[in-house]
GUDO-238895 format. One record per residue (C-alpha): residue number from 1; y, x, z. Coordinates in nm, 3 decimals. Each point is the difference from the previous one (the first is absolute). Last residue first. Layout:
N
<lummar k="NUM" y="Y" x="X" z="Z"/>
...
! end
This chain:
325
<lummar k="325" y="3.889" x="-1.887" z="0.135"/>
<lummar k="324" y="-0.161" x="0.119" z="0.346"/>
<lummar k="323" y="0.178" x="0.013" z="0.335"/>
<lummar k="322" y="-0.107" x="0.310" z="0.145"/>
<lummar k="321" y="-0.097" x="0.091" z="0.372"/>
<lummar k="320" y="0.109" x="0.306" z="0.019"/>
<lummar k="319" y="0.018" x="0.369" z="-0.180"/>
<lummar k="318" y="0.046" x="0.326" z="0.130"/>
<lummar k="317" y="0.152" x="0.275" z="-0.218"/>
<lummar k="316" y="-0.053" x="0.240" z="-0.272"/>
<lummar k="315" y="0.352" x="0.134" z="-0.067"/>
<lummar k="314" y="0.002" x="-0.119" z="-0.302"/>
<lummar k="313" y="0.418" x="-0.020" z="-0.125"/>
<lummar k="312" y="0.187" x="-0.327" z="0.032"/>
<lummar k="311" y="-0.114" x="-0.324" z="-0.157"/>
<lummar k="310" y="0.144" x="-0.023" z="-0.338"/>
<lummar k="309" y="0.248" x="-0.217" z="-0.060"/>
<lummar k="308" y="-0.110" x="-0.269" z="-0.284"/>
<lummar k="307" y="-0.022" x="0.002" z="-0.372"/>
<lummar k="306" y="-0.008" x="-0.314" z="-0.153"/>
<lummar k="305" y="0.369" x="-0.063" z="-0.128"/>
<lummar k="304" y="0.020" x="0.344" z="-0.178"/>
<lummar k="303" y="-0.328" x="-0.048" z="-0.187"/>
<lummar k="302" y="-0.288" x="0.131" z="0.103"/>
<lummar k="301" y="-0.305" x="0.024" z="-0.292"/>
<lummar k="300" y="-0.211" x="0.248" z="0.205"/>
<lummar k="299" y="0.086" x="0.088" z="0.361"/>
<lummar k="298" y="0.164" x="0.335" z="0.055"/>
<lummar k="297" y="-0.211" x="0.268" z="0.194"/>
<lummar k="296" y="-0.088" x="-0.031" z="0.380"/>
<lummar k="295" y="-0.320" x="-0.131" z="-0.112"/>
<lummar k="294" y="-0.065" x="0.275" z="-0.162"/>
<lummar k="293" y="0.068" x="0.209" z="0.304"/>
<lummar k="292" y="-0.245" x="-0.244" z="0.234"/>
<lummar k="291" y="-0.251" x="0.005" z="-0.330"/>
<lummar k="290" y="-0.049" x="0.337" z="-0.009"/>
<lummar k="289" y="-0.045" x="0.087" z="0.415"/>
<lummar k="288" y="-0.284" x="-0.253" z="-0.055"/>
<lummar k="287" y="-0.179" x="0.209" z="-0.245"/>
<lummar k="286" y="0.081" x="0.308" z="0.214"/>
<lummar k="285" y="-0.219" x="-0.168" z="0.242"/>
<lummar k="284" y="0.164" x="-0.010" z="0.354"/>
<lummar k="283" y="-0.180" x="0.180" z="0.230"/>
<lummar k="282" y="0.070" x="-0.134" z="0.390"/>
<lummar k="281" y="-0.192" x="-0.348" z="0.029"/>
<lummar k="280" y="0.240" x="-0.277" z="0.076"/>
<lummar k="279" y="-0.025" x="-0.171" z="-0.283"/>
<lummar k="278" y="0.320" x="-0.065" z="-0.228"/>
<lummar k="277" y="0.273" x="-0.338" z="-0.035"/>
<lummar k="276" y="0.240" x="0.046" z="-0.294"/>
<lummar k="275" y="0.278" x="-0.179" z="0.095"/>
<lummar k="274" y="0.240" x="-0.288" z="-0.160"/>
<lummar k="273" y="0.249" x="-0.102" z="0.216"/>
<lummar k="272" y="0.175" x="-0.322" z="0.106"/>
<lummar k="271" y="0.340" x="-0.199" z="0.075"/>
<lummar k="270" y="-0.034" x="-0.325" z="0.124"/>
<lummar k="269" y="0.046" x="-0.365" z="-0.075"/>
<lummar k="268" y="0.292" x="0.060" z="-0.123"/>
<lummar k="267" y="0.378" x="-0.192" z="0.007"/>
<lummar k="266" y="0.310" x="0.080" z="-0.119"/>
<lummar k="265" y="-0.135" x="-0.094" z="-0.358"/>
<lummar k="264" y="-0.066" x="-0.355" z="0.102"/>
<lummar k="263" y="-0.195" x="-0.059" z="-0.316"/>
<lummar k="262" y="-0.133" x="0.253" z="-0.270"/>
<lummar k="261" y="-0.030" x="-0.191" z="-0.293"/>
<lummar k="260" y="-0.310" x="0.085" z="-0.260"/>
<lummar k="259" y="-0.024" x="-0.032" z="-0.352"/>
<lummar k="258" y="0.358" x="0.096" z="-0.021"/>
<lummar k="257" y="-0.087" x="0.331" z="-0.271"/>
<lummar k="256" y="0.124" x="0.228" z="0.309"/>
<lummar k="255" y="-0.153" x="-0.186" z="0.302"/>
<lummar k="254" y="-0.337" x="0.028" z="-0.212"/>
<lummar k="253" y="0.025" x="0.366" z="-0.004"/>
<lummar k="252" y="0.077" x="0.039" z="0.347"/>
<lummar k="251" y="-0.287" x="-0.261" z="0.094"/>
<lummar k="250" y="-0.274" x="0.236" z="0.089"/>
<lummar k="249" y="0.161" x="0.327" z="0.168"/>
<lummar k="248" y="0.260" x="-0.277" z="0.175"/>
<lummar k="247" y="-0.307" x="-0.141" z="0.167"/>
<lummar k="246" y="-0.064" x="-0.312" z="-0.018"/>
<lummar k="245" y="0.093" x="-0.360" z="0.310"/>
<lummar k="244" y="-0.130" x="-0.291" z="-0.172"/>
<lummar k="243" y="0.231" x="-0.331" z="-0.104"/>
<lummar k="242" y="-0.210" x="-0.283" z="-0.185"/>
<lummar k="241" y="-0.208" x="-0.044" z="-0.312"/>
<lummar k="240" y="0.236" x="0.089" z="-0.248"/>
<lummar k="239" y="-0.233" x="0.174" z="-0.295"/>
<lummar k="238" y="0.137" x="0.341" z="0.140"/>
<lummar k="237" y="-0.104" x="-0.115" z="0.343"/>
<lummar k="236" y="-0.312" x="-0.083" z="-0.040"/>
<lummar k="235" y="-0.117" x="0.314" z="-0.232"/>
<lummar k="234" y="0.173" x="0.211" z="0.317"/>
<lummar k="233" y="-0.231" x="-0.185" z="0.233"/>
<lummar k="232" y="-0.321" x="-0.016" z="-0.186"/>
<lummar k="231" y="0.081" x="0.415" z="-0.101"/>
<lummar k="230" y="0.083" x="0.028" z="0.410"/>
<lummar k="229" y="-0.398" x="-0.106" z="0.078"/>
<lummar k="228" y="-0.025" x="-0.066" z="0.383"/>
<lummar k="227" y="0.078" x="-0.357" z="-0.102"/>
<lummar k="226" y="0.246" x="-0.311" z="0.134"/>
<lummar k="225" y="0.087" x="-0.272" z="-0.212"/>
<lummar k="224" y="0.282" x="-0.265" z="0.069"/>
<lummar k="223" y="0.078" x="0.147" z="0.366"/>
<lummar k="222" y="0.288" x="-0.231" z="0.146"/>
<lummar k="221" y="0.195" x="0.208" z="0.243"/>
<lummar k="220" y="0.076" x="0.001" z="0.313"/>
<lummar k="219" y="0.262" x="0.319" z="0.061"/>
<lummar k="218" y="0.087" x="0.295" z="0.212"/>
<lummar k="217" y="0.367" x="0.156" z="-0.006"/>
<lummar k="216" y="0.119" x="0.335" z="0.058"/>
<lummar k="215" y="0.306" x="0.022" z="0.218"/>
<lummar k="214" y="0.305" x="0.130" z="-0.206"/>
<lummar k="213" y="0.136" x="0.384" z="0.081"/>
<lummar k="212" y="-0.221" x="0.127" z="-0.264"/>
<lummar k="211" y="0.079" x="0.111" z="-0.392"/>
<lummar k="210" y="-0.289" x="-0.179" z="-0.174"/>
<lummar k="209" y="-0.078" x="-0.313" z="0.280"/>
<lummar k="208" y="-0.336" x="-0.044" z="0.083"/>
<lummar k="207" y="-0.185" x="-0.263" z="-0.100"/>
<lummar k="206" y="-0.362" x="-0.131" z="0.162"/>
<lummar k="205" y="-0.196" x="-0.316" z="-0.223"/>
<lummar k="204" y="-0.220" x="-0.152" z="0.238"/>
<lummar k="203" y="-0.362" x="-0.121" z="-0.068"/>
<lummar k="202" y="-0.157" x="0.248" z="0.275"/>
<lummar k="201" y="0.237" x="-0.106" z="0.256"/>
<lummar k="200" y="-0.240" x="-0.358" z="-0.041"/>
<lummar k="199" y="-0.358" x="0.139" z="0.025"/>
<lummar k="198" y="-0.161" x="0.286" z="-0.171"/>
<lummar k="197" y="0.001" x="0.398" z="-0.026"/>
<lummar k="196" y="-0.136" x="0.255" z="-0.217"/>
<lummar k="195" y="0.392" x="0.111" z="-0.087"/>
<lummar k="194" y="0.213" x="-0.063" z="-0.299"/>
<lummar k="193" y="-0.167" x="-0.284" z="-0.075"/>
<lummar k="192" y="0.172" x="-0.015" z="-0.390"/>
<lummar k="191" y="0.194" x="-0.328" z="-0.047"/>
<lummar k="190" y="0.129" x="-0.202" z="-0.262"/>
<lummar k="189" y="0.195" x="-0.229" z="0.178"/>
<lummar k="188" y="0.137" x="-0.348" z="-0.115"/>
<lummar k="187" y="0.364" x="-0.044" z="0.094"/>
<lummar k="186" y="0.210" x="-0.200" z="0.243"/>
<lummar k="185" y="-0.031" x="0.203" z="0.270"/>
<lummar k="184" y="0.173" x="0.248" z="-0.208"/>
<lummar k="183" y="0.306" x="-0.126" z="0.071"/>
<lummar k="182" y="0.027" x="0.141" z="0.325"/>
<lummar k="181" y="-0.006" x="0.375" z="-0.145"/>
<lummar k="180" y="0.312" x="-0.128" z="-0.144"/>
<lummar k="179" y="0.144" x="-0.044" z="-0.395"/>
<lummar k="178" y="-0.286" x="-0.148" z="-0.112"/>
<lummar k="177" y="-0.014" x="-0.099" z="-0.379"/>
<lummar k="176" y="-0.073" x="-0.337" z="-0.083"/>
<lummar k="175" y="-0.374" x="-0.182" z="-0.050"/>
<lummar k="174" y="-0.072" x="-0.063" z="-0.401"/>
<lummar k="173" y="0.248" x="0.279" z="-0.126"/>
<lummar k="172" y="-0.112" x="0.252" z="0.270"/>
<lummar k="171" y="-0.328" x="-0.081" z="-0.114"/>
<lummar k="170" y="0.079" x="0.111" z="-0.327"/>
<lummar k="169" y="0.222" x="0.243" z="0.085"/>
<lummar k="168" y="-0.295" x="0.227" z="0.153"/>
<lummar k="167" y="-0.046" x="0.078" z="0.337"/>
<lummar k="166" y="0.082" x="0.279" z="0.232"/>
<lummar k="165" y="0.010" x="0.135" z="0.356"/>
<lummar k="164" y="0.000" x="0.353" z="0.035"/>
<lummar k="163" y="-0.220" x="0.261" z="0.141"/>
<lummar k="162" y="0.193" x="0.368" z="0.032"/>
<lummar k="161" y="-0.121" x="0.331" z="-0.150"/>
<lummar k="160" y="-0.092" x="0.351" z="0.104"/>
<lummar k="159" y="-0.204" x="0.238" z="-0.235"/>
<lummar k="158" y="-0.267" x="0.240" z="0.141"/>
<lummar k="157" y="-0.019" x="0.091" z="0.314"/>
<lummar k="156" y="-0.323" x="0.234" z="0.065"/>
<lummar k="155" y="-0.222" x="-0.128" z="0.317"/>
<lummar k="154" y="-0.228" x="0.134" z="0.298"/>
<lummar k="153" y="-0.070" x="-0.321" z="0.165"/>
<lummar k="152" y="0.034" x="-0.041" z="0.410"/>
<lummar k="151" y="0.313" x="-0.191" z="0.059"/>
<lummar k="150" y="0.339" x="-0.064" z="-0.054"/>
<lummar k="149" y="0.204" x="-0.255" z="-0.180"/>
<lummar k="148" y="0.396" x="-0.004" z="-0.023"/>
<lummar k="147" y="-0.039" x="-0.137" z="-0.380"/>
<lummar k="146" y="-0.252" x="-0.208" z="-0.085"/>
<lummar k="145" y="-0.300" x="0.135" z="-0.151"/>
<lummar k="144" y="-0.174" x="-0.020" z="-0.341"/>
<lummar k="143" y="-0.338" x="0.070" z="-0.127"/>
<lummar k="142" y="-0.167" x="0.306" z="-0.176"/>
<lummar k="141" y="-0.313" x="0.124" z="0.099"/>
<lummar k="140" y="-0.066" x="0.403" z="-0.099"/>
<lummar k="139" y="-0.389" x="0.164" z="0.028"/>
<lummar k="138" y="-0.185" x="-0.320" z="0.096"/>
<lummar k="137" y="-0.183" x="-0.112" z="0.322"/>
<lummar k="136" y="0.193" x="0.150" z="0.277"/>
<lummar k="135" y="0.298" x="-0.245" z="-0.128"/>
<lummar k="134" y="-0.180" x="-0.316" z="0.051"/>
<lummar k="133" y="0.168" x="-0.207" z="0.253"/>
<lummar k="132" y="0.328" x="0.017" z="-0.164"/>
<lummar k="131" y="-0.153" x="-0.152" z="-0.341"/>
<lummar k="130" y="0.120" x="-0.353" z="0.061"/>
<lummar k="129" y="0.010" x="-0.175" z="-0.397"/>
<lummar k="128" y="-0.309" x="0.195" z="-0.063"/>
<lummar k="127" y="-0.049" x="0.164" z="-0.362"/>
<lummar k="126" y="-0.205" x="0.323" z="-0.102"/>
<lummar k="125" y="0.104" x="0.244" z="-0.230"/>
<lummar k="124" y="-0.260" x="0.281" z="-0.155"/>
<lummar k="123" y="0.264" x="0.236" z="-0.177"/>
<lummar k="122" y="-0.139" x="0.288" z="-0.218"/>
<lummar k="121" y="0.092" x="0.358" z="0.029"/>
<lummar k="120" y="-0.151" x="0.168" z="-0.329"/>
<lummar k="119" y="0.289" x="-0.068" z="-0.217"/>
<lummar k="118" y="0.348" x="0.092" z="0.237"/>
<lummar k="117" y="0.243" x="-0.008" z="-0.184"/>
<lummar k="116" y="-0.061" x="-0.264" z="-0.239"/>
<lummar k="115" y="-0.179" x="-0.245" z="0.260"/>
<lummar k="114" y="0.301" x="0.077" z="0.190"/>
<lummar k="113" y="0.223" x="-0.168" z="-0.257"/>
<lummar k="112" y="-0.254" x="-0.284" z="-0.051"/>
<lummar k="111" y="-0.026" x="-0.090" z="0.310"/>
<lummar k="110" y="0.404" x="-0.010" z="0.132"/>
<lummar k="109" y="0.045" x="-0.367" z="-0.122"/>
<lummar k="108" y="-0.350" x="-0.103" z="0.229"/>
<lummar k="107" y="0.137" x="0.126" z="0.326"/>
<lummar k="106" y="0.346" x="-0.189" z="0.086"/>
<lummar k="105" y="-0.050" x="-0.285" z="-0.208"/>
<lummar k="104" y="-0.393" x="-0.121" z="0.026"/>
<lummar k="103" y="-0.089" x="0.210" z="0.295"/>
<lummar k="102" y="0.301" x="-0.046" z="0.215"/>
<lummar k="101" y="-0.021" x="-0.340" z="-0.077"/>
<lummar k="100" y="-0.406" x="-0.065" z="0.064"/>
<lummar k="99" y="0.056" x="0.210" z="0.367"/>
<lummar k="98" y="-0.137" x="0.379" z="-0.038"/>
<lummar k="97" y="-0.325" x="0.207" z="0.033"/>
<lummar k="96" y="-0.095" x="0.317" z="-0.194"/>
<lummar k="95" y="-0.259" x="0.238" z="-0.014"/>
<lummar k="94" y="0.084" x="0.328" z="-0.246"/>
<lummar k="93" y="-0.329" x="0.076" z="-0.187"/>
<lummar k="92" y="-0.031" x="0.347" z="-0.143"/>
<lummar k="91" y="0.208" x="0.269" z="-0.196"/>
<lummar k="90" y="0.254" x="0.294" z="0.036"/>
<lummar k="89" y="-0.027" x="0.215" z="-0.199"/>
<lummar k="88" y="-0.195" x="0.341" z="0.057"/>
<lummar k="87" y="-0.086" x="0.338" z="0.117"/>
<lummar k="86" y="0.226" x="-0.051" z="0.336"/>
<lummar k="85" y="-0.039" x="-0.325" z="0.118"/>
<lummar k="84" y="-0.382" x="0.027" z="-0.030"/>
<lummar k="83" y="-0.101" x="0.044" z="0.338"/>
<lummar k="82" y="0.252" x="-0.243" z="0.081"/>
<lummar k="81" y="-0.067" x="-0.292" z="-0.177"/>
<lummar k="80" y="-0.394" x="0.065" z="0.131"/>
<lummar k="79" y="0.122" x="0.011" z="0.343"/>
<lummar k="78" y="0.182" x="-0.331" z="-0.082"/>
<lummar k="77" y="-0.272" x="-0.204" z="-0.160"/>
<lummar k="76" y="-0.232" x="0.099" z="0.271"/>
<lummar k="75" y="0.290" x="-0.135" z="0.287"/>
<lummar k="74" y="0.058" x="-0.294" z="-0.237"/>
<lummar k="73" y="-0.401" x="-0.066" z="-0.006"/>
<lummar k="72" y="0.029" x="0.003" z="0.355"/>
<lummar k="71" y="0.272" x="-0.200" z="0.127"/>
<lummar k="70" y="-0.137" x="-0.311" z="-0.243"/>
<lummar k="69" y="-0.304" x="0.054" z="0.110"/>
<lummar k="68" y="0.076" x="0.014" z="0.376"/>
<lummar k="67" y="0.196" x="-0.362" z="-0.103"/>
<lummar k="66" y="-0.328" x="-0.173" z="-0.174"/>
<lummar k="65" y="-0.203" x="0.104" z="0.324"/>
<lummar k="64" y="0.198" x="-0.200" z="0.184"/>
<lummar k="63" y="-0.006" x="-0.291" z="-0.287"/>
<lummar k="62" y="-0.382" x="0.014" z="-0.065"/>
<lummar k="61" y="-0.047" x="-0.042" z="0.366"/>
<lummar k="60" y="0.201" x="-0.339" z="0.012"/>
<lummar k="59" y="-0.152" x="-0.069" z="-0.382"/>
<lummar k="58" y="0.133" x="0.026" z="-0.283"/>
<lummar k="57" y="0.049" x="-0.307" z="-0.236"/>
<lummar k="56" y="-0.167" x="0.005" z="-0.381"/>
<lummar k="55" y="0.053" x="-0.235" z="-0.286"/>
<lummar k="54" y="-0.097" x="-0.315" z="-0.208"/>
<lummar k="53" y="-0.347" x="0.019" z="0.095"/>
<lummar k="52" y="-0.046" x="0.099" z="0.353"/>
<lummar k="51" y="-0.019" x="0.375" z="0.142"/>
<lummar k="50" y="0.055" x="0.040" z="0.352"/>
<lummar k="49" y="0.161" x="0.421" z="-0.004"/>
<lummar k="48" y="-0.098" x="0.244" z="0.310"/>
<lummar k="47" y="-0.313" x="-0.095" z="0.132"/>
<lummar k="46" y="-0.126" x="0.287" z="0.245"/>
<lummar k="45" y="-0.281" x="0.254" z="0.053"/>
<lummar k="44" y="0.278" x="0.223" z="-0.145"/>
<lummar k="43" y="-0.338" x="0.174" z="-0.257"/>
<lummar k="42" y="-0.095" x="-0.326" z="-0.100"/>
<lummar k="41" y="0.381" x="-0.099" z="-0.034"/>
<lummar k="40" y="0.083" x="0.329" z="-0.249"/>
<lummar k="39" y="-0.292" x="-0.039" z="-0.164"/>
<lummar k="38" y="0.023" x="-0.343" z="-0.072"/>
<lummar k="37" y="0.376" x="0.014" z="-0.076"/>
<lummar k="36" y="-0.086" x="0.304" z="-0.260"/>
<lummar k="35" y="-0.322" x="-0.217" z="-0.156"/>
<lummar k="34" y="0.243" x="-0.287" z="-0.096"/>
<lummar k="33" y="0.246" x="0.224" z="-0.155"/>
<lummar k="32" y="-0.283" x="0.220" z="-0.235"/>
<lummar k="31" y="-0.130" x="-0.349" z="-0.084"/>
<lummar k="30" y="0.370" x="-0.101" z="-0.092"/>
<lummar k="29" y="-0.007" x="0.335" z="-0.219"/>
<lummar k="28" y="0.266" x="0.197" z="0.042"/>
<lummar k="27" y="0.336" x="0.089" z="-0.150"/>
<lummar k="26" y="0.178" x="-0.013" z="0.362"/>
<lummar k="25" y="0.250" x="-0.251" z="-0.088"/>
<lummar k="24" y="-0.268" x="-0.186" z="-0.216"/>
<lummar k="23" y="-0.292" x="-0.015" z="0.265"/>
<lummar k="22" y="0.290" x="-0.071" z="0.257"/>
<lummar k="21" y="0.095" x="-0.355" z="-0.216"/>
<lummar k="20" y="-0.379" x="-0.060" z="-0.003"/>
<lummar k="19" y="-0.058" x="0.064" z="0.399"/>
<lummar k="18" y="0.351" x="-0.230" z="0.062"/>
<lummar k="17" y="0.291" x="-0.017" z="0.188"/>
<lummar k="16" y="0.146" x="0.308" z="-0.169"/>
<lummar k="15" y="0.101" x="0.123" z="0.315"/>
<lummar k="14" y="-0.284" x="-0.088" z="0.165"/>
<lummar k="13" y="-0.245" x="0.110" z="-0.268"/>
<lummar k="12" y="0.250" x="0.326" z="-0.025"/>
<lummar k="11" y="-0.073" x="0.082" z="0.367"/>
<lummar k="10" y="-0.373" x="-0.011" z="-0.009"/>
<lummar k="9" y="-0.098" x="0.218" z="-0.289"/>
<lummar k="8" y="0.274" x="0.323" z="0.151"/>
<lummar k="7" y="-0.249" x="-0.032" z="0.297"/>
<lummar k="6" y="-0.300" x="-0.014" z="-0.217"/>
<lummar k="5" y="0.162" x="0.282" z="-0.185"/>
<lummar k="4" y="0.037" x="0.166" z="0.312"/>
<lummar k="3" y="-0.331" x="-0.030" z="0.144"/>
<lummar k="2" y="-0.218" x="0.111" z="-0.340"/>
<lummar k="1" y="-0.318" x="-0.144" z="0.138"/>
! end
């Protein structure tokens, strides 16, 4: 039993959420899948994946062991990285993990650039709308913080924005234009649960005011349609669904062309920054080092309106509990 490929075997089935979907990834035969799992269980004395027919679920044990794996392969993958740092380019897997927005319009435009830079360094991203619990697991998480946070994450600013609350003239058109935060009471709410939390403060729309010295407010809301998924959100709200609170990174372009209205201007819902979340563990892969500075680069296709400020200079720092875009 080769105990590392059967190791290597086990994570991509659950991250591909599937033994014929890993068979592909890994070039394999499904056979040659199957048998790895079995080897690697019979030799565990332990169940680690419940296989039924439309997909696979790991088990309690299968999900401890899941995170060693994780932690191990990138320790093997790293040694190797740097063993060979010096006699050639650099190549492997880097192991990603960011919120659905930050991975379709923050992550996904800069692809292609670094795929032509850097060839043999493919990207395996994985989604989770609250990826601050899993950090350990991948080589560089990105999610996004509030501002005055502190806490336990090693982290690399990246870009800072503020969220905004817009709709499109349509709907303005059909329901009037508020001119208050009290206003909005009257309005259907897009809404994004900012937090893993439930109950009636859970449903409230929070505004701060842009330049201070006003109290914030906290309101009661309608909530027309609410999703984890920003895309259903930001779809909504262009076809003038209701009033949603974007980031400026998203809508600037929209604001621009008047697709979008950005109402009570003197008013956020918070300011926020992009970081770069890393494992704790002590070698960073010069693979990772590559994509921190080229992410540091110029976005693609910015124009003047959708550039933002740029967080301030890495110092690697601690990160806390994030919100999550």
């Amino acid at each position: 039993m080769d105990k590392l490929l059967c190791m290597r075997v086990f994570q991509r089935v659950i991250d591909e959420g599937g033994f014929a979907a890993a068979s592909r990834a890994l070039e394999m035969s499904p056979a040659a899948v199957t048998r790895a799992i079995a080897q690697l269980e019979q030799h565990l004395g332990a169940r680690l994946i419940q296989r039924t027919t439309r997909r696979v679920a790991v088990t309690e044990s299968g999900e401890l062991y899941l995170q060693r794996v994780r932690s191990i392969l990138a320790e093997v993958d790293d040694a190797e990285a740097a063993a060979t740092a010096s006699t050639r380019e650099i190549q492997g897997t880097l192991h990603l993990l960011a919120t659905p927005v930050l991975a379709s319009y923050f992550l996904a435009p800069r692809i292609a650039r670094w795929r032509e830079k850097y060839p043999k360094v493919s990207l395996d991203l994985m989604i989770d709308p609250f990826p601050q619990n899993r950090v350990e697991e991948f080589d560089m998480t990105f999610m996004v913080v509030e501002e005055g946070y502190d806490a336990s994450v090693v982290a690399r600013p990246l870009i800072t924005t503020e969220w905004i609350v817009c709709a499109a003239p349509a709907y303005l058109q059909r329901y009037g234009t508020p001119t208050t935060p009290e206003e909005l009471r009257n309005h259907d709410y897009l809404r994004f649960p900012w937090q893993q939390a439930s109950g009636p403060s859970s449903r409230r729309l929070h505004l701060k005011p842009l330049e201070g010295g006003t109290a914030p407010v906290s309101l009661d809301m309608p909530v027309g349609v609410q999703s984890v998924s920003f895309d259903v959100l930001y779809r909504a709200t262009l076809d003038g669904a209701g009033v949603a609170v974007l980031s400026r990174l998203l809508v600037a372009s929209h604001l621009a062309s008047g697709a979008l209205v950005h109402l009570l201007p003197e008013w956020i819902f918070g300011r926020y920054t992009i970081y770069a979340a890393l494992p704790s563990r002590k070698l960073m892969p010069a693979r990772v080092k590559a994509f921190l500075d080229f992410l540091g680069e110029p976005a693609p296709r910015q124009t003047a309106s959708e550039r933002l400020s740029p967080a301030q200079p890495a110092q690697s720092r601690s990160a806390a509990t994030p919100r999550t875009p």
